[in-house]
N, C-alpha and C positions, 0 to 999 in steps of 0.2 A: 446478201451479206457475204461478204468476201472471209475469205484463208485468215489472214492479217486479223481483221476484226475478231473473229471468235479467237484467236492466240492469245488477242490482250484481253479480253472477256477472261478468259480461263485464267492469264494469269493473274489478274487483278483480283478475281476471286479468291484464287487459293492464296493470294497476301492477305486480303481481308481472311479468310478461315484462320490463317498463322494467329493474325494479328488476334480475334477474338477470341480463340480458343487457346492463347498465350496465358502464362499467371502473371501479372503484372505487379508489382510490392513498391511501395513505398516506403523507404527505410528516412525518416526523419536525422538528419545529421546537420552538425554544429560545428562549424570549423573554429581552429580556436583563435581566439584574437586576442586573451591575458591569461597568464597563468599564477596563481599563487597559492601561497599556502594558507591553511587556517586553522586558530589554535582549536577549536573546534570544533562538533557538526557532526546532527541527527540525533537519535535518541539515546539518553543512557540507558545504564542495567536497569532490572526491576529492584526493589529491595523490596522485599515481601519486610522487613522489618518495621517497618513505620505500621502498621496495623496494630501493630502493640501501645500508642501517641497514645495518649487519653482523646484525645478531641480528632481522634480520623475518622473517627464514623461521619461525624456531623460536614467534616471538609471534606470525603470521598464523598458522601451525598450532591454539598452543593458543586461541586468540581466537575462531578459527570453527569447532571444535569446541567451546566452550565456551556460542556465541550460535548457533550452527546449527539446532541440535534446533525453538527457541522463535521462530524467525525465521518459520517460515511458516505458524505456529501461534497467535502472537499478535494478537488482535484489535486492542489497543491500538496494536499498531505496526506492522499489516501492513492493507490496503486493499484488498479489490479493486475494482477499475475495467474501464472501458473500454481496450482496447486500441490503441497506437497506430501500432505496427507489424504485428500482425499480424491474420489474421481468420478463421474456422471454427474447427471443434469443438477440433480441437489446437492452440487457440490461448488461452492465460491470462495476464491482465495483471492486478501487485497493484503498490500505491503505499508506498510507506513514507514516514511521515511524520515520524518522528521520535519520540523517547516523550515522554512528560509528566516524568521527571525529568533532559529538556535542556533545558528551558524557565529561562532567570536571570531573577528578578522583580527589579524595579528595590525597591532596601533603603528609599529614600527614601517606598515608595507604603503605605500599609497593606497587611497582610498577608491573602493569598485565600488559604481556608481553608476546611471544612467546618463550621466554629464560627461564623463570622461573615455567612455567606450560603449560610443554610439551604436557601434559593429553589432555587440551583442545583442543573440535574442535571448541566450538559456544562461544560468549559471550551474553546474554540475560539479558537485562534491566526488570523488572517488573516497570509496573504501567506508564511508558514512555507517555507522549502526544505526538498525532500525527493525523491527518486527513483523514478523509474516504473522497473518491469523486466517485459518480455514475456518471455513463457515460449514457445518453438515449436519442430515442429522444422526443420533449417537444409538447407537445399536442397541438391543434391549438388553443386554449383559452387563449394561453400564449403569450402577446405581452410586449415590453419592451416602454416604455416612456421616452421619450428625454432625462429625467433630470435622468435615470437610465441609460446611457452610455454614456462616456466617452475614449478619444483618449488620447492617449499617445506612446510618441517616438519622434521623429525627422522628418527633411523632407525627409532623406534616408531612414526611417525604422516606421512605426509606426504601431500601433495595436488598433479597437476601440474593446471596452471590454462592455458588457451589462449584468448589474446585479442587481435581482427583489429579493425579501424578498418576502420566502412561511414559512410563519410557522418559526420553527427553522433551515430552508434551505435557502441558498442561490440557487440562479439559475443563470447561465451565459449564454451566448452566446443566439446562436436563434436554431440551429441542430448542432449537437444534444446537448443536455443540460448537464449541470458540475454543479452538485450539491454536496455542500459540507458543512458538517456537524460539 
């Protein structure tokens, strides 16, 4: 085995070492091909005031057994991220961003459609409202007060719901805790 040979041996080698022990990342990118506005898009506020309805017990019962199941299932409208309150293994944070049929396109703009811009793969809203909720669970220093949970549903179906005010966080349940920002 000649000089030459083992040169290209070595360096083939040490490109492959480059090459395998490199971090390779995939950043998913969307060039853009239309741009518009839209009156508007992703979730509103909460209003904790409708709890007060005569008939919300019975419509929060069928409502979230209804969107429960596909809530933490849906890719389209469920995100996970980073976490902003909490941190280790029992610790999960998903975004919701709202779906794609809350989004009102302004009537006035031509119509985005699969028909007319083929190009496209993704449609992306900037600046959209939508809710982070960490998933953990809640230290033992954390207890709820009578007047902080409330039952709601029917006599076939009901759910009791408990939730304390930390800061700019809501807290729910008792384990693991659903905090939402």
């Amino acid at each position: 085995m000649g000089a030459d040979t083992r040169a290209v041996y070595a360096i083939v080698r040490a490109a492959l070492g480059i090459i395998l022990l490199s971090k390779v990342t995939f950043i998913a990118s969307y060039p853009e091909v239309y741009q518009s506005s839209v009156i508007r898009a992703g979730l509103s506020a909460l209003n904790a005031s409708i709890v007060n309805v005569t008939i919300f017990g019975a419509e929060a019962t069928s409502d979230f057994w209804w969107y429960f199941p596909s809530l933490m299932t849906n890719s389209a409208e469920l995100i996970s991220t980073a976490p902003v309150s909490c941190s280790g293994p029992d610790c999960y944070s998903y975004f919701l961003p709202g779906a794609m049929s809350l989004v009102a396109f302004d009537p006035a703009l031509p119509y985005i459609g699969k028909e007319n811009y083929t190009e496209a793969r993704a449609f992306i809203v900037h600046d959209a409202p939508g809710f982070q909720m960490d998933f953990f669970s809640v230290s033992e220093n954390v207890t709820f007060k009578t007047d902080e949970c409330n039952q709601y549903g029917t006599d076939a179906a009901a759910i009791q719901i408990c939730i304390q005010r930390n800061g700019n966080s809501l807290i729910g349940g008792s384990q693991p805790a659903l905090i939402i920002h």
